[in-house]
MILUM-91895 format. One record per residue: residue in one letter; x, y, z of N, C-alpha, C in turn. Coordinates in steps of 0.2 Angstrom, whole numbers, padded with zeros to 4 digits, always signed. Example, Ala and Ser with C-alpha at 12.3 -4.5 7.8 and 13.67 -1.06 7.14 Angstrom:
<recs>
A+0066-0028+0039+0062-0022+0039+0066-0016+0039;S+0064-0011+0035+0068-0005+0036+0064+0000+0039;
</recs>
This chain:
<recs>
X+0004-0006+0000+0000+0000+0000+0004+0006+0000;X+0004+0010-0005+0009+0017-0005+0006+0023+0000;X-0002+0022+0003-0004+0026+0008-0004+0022+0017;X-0001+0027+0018+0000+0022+0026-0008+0022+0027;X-0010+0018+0030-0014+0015+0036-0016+0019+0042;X-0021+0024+0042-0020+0030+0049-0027+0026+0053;X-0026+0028+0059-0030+0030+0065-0034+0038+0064;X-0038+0035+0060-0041+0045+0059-0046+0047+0065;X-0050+0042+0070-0052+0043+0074-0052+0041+0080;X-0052+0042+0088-0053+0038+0092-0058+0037+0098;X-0061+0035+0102-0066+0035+0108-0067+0030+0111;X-0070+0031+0117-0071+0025+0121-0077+0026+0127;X-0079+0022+0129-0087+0020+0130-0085+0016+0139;X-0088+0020+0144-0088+0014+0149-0094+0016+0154;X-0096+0012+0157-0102+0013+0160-0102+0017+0166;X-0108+0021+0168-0107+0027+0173-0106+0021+0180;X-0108+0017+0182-0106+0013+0188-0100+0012+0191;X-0100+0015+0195-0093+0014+0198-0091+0007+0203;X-0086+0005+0203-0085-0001+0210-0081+0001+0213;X-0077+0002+0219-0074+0004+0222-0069+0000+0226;X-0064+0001+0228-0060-0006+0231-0066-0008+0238;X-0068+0000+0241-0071-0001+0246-0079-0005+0246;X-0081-0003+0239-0086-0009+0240-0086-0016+0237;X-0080-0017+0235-0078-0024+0238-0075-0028+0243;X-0075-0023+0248-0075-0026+0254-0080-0029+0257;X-0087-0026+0255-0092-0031+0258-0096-0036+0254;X-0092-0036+0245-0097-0041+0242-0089-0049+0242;X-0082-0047+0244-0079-0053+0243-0073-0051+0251;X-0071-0058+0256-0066-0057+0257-0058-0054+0256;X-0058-0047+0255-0053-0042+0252-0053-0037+0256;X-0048-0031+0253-0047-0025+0258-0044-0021+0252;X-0046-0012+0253-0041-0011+0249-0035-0009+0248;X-0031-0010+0256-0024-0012+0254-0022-0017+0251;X-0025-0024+0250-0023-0029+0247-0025-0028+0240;X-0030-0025+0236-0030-0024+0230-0026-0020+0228;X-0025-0015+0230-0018-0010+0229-0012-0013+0228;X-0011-0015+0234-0005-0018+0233-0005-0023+0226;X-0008-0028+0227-0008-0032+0220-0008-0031+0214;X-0011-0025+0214-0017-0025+0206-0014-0014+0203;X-0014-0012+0207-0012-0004+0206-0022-0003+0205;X-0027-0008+0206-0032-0003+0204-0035-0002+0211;X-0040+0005+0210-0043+0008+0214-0051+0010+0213;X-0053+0009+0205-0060+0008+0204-0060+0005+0198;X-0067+0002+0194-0067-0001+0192-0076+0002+0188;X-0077+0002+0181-0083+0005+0179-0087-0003+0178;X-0092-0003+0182-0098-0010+0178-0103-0009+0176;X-0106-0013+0173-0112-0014+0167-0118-0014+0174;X-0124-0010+0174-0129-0010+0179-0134-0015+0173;X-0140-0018+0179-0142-0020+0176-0145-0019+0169;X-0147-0023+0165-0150-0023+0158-0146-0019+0153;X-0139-0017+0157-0133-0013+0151-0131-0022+0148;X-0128-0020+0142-0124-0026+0138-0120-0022+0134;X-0116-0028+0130-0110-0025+0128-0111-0019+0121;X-0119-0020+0118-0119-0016+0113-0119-0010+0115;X-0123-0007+0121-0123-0002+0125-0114+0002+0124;X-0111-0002+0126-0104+0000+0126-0103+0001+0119;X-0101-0005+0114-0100-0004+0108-0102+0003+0106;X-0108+0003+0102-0112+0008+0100-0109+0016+0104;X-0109+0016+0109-0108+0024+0111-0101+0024+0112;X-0095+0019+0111-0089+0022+0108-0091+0022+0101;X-0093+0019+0099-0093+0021+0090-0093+0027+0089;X-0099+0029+0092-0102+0039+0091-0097+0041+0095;X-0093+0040+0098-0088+0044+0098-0082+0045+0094;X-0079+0038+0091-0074+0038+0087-0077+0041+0080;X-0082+0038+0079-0084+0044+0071-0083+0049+0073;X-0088+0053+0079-0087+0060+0079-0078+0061+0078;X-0075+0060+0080-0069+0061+0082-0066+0059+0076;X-0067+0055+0070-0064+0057+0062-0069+0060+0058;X-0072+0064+0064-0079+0068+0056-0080+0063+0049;X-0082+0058+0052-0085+0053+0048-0091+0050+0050;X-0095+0051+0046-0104+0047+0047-0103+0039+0049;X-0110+0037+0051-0108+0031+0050-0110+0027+0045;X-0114+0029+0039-0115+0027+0032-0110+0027+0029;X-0103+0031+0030-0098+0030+0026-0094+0024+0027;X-0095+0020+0035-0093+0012+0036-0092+0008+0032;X-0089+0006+0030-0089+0000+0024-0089-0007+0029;X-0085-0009+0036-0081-0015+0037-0083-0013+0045;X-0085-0016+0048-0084-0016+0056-0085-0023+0058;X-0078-0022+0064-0076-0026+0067-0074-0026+0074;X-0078-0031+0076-0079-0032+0085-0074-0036+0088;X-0071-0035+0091-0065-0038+0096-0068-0039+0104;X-0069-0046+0104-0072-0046+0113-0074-0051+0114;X-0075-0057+0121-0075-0061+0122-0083-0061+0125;X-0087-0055+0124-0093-0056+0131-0097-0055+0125;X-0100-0056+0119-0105-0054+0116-0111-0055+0119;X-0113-0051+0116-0121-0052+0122-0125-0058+0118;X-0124-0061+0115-0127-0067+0112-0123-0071+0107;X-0123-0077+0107-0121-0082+0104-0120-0079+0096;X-0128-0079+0096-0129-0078+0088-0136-0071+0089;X-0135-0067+0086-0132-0064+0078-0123-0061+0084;X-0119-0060+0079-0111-0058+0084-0113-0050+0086;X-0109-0049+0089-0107-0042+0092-0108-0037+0087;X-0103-0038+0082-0102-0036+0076-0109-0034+0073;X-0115-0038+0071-0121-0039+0067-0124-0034+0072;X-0126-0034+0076-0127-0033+0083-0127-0021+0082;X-0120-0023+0083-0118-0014+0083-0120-0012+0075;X-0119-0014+0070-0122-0012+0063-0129-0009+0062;X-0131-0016+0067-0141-0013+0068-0140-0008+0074;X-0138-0008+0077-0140-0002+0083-0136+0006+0079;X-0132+0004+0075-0128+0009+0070-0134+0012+0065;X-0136+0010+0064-0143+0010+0059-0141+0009+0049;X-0136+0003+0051-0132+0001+0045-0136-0006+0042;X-0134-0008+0035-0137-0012+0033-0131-0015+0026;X-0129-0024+0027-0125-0022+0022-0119-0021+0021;X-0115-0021+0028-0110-0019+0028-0106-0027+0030;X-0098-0029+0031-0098-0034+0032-0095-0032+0040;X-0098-0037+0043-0097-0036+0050-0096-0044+0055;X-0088-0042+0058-0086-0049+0061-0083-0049+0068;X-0085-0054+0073-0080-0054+0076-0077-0056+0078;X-0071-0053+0083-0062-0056+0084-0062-0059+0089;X-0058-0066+0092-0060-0068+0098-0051-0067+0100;X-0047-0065+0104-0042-0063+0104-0041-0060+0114;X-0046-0062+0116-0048-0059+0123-0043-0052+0123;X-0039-0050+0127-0035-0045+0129-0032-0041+0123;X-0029-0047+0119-0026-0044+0112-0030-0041+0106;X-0037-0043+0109-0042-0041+0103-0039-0034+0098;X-0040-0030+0102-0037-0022+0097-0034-0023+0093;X-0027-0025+0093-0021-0027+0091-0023-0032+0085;X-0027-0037+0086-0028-0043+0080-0034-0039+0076;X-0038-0035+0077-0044-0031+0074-0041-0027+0071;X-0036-0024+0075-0030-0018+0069-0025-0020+0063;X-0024-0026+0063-0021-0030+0059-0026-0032+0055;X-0033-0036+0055-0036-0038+0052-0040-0032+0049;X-0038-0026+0052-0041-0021+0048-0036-0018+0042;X-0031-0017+0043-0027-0017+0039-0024-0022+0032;X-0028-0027+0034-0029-0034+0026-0033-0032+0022;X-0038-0031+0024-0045-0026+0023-0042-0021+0018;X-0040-0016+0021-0037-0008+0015-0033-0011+0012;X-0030-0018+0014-0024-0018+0006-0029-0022+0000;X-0035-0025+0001-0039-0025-0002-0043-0024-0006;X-0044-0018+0000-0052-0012-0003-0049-0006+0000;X-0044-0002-0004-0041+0001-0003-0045+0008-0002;X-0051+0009-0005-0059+0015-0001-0062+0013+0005;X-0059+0005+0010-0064+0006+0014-0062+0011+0021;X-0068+0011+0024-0070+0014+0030-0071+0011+0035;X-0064+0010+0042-0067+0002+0044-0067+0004+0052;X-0073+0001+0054-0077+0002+0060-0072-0003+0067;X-0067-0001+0071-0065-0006+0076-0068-0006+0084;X-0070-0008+0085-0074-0009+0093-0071-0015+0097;X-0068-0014+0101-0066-0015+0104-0067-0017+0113;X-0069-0023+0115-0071-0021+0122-0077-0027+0126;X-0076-0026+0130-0079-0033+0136-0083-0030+0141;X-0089-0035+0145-0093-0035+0148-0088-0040+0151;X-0084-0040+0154-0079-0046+0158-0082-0046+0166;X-0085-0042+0167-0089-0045+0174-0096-0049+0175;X-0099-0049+0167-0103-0054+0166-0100-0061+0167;X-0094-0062+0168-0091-0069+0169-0086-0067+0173;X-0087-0067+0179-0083-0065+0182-0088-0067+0191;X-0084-0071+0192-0086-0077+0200-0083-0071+0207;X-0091-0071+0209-0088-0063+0215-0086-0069+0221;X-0086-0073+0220-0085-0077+0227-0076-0077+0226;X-0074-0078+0220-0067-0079+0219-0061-0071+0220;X-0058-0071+0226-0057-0064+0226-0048-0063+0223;X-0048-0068+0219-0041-0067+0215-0043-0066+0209;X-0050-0066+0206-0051-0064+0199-0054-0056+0201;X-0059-0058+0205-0065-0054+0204-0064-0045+0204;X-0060-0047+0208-0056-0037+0209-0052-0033+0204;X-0050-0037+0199-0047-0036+0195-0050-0033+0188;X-0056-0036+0188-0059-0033+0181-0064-0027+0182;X-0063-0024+0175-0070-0018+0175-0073-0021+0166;X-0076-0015+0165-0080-0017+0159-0081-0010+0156;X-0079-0010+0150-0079-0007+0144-0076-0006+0138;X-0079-0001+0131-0076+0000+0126-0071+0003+0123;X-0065+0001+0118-0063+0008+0116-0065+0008+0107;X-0065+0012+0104-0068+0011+0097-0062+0016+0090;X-0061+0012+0087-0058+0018+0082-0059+0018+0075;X-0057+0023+0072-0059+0023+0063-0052+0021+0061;X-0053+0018+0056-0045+0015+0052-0046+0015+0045;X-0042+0018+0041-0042+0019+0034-0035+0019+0032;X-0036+0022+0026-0031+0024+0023-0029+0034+0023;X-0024+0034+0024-0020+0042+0024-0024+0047+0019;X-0030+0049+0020-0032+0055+0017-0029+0062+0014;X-0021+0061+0019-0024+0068+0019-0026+0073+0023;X-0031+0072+0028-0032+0074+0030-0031+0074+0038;X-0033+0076+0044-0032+0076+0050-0033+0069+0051;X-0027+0067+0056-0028+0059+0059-0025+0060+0065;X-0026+0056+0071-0026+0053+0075-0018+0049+0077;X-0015+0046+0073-0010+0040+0074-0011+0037+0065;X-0003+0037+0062-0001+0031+0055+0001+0025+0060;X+0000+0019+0058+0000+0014+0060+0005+0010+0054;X+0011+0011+0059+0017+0008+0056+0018+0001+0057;X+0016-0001+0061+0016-0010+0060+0012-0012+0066;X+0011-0019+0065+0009-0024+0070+0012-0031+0069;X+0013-0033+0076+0016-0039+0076+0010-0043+0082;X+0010-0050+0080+0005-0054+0084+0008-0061+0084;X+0007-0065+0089+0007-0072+0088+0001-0073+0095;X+0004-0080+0096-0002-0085+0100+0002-0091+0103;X+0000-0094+0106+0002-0102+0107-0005-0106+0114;X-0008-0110+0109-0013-0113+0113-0011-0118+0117;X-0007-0122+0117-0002-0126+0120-0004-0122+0129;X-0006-0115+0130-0004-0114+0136-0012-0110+0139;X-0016-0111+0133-0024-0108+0134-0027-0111+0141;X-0024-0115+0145-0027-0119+0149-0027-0114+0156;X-0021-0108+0155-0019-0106+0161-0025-0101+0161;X-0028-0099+0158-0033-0090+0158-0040-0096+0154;X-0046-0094+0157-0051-0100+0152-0057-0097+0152;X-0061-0096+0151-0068-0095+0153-0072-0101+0149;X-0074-0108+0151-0076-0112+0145-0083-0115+0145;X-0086-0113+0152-0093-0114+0153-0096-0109+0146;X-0101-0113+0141-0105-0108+0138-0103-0110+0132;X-0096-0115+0130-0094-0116+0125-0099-0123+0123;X-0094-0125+0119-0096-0133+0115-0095-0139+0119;X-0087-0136+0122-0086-0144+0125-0087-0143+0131;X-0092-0139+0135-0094-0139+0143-0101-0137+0140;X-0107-0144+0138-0112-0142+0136-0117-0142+0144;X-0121-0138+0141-0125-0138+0149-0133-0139+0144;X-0139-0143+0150-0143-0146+0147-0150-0140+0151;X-0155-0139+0150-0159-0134+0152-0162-0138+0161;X-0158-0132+0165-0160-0134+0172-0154-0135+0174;X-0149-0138+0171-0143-0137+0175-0137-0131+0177;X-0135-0134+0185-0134-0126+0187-0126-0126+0185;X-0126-0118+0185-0119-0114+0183-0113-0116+0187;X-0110-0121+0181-0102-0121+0187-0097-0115+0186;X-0092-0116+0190-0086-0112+0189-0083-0111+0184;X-0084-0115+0177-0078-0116+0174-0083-0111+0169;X-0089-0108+0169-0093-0102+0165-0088-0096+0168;X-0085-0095+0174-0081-0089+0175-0074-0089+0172;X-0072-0084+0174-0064-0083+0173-0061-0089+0177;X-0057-0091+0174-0051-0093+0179-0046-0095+0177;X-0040-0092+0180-0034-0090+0180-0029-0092+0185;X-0024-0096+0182-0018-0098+0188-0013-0090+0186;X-0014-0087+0191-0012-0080+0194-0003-0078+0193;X+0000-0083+0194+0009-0083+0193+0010-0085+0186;X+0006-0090+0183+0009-0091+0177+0007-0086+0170;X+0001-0085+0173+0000-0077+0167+0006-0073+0168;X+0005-0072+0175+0010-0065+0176+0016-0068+0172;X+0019-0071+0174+0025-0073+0170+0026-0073+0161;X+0020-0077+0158+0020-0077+0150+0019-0070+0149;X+0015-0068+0154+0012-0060+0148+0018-0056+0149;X+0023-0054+0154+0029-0053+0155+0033-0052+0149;X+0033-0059+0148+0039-0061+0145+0038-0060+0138;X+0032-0062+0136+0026-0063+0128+0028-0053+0126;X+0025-0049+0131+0024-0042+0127+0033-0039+0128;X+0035-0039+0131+0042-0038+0130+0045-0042+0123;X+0046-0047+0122+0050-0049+0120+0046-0047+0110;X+0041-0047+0111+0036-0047+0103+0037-0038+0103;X+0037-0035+0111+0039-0026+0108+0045-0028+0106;X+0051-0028+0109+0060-0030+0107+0059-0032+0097;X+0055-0037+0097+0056-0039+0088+0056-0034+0086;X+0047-0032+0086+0045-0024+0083+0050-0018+0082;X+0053-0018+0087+0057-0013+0088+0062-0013+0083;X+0067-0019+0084+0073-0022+0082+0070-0022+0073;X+0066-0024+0071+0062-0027+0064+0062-0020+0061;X+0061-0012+0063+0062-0004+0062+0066-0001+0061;X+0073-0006+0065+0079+0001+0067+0077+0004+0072;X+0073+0003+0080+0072+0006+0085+0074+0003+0088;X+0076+0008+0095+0076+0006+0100+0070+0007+0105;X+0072+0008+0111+0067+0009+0118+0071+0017+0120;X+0074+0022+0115+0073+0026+0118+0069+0029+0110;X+0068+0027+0108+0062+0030+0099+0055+0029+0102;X+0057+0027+0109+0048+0024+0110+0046+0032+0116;X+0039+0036+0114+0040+0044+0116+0032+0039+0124;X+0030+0034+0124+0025+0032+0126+0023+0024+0125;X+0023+0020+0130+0022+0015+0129+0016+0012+0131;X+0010+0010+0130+0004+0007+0131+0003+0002+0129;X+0006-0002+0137+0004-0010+0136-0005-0007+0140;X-0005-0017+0137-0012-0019+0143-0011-0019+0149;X-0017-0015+0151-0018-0010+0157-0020-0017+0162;X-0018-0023+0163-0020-0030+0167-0019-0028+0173;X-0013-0027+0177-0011-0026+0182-0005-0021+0183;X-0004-0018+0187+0003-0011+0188+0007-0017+0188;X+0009-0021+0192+0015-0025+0193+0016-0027+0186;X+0013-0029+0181+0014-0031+0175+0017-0025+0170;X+0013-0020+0171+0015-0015+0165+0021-0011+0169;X+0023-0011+0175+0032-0010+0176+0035-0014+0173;X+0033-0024+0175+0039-0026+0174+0040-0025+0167;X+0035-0027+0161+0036-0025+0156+0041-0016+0154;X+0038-0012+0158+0044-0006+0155+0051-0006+0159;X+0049-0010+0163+0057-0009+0164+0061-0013+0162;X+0058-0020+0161+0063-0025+0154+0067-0020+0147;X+0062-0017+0145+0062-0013+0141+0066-0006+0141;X+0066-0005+0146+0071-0001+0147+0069+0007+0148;X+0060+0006+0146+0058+0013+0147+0054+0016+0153;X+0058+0021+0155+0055+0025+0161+0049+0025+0164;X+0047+0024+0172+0039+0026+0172+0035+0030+0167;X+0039+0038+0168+0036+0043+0166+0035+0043+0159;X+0036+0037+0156+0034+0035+0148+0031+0032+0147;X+0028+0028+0151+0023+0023+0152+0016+0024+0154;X+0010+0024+0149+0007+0026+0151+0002+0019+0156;X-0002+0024+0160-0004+0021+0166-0013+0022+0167;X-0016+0018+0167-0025+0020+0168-0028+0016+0172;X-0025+0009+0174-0029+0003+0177-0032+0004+0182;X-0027+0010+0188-0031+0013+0193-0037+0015+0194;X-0038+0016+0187-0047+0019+0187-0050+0015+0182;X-0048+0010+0179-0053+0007+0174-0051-0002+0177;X-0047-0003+0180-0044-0011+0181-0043-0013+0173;X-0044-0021+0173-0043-0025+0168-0049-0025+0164;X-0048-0021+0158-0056-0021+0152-0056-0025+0148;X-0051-0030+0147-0049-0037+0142-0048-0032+0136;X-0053-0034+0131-0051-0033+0125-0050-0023+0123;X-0053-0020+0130-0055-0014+0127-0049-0008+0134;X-0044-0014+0137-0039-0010+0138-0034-0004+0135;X-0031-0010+0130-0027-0005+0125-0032+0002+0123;X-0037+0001+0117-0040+0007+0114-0041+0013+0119;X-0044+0009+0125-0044+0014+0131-0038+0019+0130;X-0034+0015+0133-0028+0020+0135-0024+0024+0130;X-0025+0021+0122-0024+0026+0118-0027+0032+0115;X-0035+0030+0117-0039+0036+0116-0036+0042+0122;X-0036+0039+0126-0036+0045+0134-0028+0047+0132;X-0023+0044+0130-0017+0045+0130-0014+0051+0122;X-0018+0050+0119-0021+0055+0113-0024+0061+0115;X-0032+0059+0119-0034+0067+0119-0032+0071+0125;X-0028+0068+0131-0027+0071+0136-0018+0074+0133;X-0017+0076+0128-0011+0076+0126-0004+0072+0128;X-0005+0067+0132+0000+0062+0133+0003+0059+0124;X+0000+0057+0121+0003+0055+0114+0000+0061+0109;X+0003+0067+0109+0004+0073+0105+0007+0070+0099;X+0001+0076+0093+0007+0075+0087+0013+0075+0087;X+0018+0073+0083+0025+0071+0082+0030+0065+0085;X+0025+0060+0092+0026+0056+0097+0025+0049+0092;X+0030+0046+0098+0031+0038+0094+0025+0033+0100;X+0021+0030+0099+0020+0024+0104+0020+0019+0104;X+0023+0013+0107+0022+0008+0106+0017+0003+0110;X+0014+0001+0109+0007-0001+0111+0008-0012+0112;X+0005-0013+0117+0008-0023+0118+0001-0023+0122;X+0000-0030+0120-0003-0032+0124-0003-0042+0126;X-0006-0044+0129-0007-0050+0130-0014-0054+0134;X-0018-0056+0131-0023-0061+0131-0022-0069+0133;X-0029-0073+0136-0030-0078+0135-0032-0081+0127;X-0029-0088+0128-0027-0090+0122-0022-0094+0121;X-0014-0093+0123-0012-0085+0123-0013-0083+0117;X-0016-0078+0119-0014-0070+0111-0008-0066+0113;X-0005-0063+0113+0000-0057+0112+0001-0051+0106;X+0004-0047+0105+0004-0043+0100+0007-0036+0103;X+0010-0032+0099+0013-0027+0100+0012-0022+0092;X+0011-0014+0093+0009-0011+0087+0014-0004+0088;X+0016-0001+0083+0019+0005+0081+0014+0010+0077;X+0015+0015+0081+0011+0021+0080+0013+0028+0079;X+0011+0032+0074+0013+0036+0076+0013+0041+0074;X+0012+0048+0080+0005+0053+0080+0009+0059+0077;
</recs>
């Protein structure tokens, strides 16, 4: 493609409810020194009832359009990254189209848990080498407390719920957001046993009347994540890097997944870049699976943390495993 690939729009979507460390203190045995300490989060936004994940979807969308002064008619491609759809069948995807008041469009979703952004930014990107006119819708984002076991107090404090959304095209021209210099992704299933949600799938069939087990929630062996995702977004940011001619001092901001503080240090200091480089939001949003990343780059954009002329580099790591890492630049 002789037109870069731009981010012309960005926004993000999280529900008014707030959770607080301290009202988790009377729904699960916890404290909020001990979340602190653990996790760096201190609230966390949730779905009230009757909210679902199109609610989210949908009003980052109207924000990302607004934000590339682009209609939603002009959409050619939208595509959903998220493990929580609010229904088996029609997808997430089909789903934000019709509440878009679209018809016609191709619409798909990406299962990528954490890493979603990053696989939906790449597959958007396949797309304009394609259809080099289109106009492509990314949403990004989880209802992760809908699966999420409040008895279990080493999941349950960790997550929140929301969207982040962006337009992706081809270099108009005109005002943009972030060029979108590469993406790099891998996986390995071999280790999907450690992070699972599998109640609701194929192979944990449940029969009408039978009750909800645990294995419908998250669950996660808590050291060995820490350790892959560690090791997975370092090592895949290091390639990207290395595959450019950069280093870690080319990098003006770094946006990993927002999962935990202890993770996104250790990741920058592997890497060798500064706190004051790294950006930071988990505190107030915890773990949004697929709709971390976008978050932090939308807030990290409009609150002038990634300023035009600024380099990011952005990583993530999901169940799966997914991982990926993306170069941007604003």
């Amino acid at each position: 493609m002789k037109q870069p690939v731009v981010i012309k729009g960005l926004g993000f979507h999280v529900p008014e409810r707030i959770l607080t460390n301290q009202d988790l203190e009377r729904i699960v045995d916890t404290s909020d020194e001990w979340i602190t300490t653990r996790s760096g989060i201190k609230t966390r936004h949730v779905v009230s009832e009757g909210e679902s994940l199109s609610d989210l979807t949908h009003g980052a969308s109207l924000k990302a359009l607004a934000d590339a002064e682009v209609s939603p008619e002009a959409i050619t491609h939208i595509l959903v990254a998220t493990f929580s759809a609010e229904n088996m069948i029609p997808s997430a995807a089909c789903t934000l189209q019709d509440r878009l008041g679209l018809r016609g469009r191709m619409a798909q979703d990406i299962s990528a848990a954490c890493t979603g952004f990053l696989y939906a930014l790449e597959t958007a990107r396949g797309l304009l080498a394609l259809h080099p006119e289109a106009k492509i819708l990314i949403c990004s984002g989880d209802v992760v407390t809908s699966r999420v076991n409040w008895e279990d107090r080493g999941t349950c404090v960790l997550f929140g719920d929301g969207c982040g959304a962006a337009v992706v095209m081809l270099d108009d021209g005109g005002p943009r957001r972030a060029v979108v210099r590469d993406v790099a992704l891998a996986s390995d299933g071999a280790l999907g046993d450690l992070l699972t949600v599998k109640g609701g799938g194929s192979g944990t069939i449940y029969k009408l009347g039978d009750p909800v087990g645990e294995e419908y929630f998250v669950q996660m062996q808590g050291r060995e994540v820490f350790k892959h995702a560690v090791r997975s977004m370092t090592n895949i940011s290091r390639n990207l890097l290395k595959k450019h001619e950069l280093t870690s001092d080319d990098v003006d901001v770094l946006l990993p997944h927002q999962a935990n503080l202890r993770i996104i240090e250790a990741v920058g200091k592997k890497l060798a870049i500064p706190n004051e480089r790294v950006f930071v939001n988990v505190d107030k949003y915890g773990n949004t699976s697929a709709a971390s990343v976008p978050i932090a780059l939308a807030e990290a954009v409009h609150d002038g943390t990634l300023a035009p002329g600024r380099r990011a580099l952005l990583t993530a790591f999901g169940g799966g495993f997914t991982w990926g890492a993306a170069l941007l630049d604003t």
